[in-house]
N, C-alpha and C positions, 0 to 999 in steps of 0.2 A: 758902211764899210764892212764887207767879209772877212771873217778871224779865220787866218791860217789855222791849220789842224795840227798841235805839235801832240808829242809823245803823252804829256799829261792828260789831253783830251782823250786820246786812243785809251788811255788806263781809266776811266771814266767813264767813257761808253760800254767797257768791258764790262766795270762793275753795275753801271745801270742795267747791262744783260740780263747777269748774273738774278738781277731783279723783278724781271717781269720779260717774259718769253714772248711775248707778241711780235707774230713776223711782218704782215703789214701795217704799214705807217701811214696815217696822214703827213702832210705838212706840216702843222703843227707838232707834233709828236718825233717826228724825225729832227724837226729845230731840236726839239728839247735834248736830244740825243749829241748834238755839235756845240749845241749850246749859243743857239741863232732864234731869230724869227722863225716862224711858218713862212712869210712872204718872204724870208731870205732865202729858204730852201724850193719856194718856187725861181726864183732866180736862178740858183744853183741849176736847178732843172734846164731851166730853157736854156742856158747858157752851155749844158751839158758835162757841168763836172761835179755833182752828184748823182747816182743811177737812179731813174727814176721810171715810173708805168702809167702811162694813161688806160682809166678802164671807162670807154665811152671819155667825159670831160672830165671825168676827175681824175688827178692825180696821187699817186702811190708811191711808197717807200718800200724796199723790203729790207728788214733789219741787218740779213746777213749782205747782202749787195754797199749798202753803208758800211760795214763795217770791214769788211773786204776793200774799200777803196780807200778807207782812212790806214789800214793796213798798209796798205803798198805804196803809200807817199814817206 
């Protein structure tokens, strides 16, 4: 089951920013940031409600596109 993204999370990911500047994300690394799986946030992906890049088969996060869409919910 996917956790909703409330306000608390949004101040969380801020401060995780705040922390380590890396714009591409793995899967895994993007969970870490929602505070999910890796394989939740490929879900996310296929399902199309977190933004995500395939470069060739792998799949990418970009920190500001994440946090831009937890923004505007």
């Amino acid at each position: 089951m996917e956790k909703k993204v409330t306000r608390g999370m949004a101040e969380r990911i801020a401060s995780i920013i705040s922390e380590n500047s890396k714009e591409i994300l793995t899967p895994n690394e993007a969970g870490v940031l929602y505070g999910i799986s890796g394989w939740a946030m490929y879900k996310r992906a296929k399902k199309g409600t977190a933004p995500a890049h395939y470069i060739g088969r792998k799949l990418y996060f970009l920190r500001s596109e994440l946090i831009d869409a937890v923004q505007q919910r």
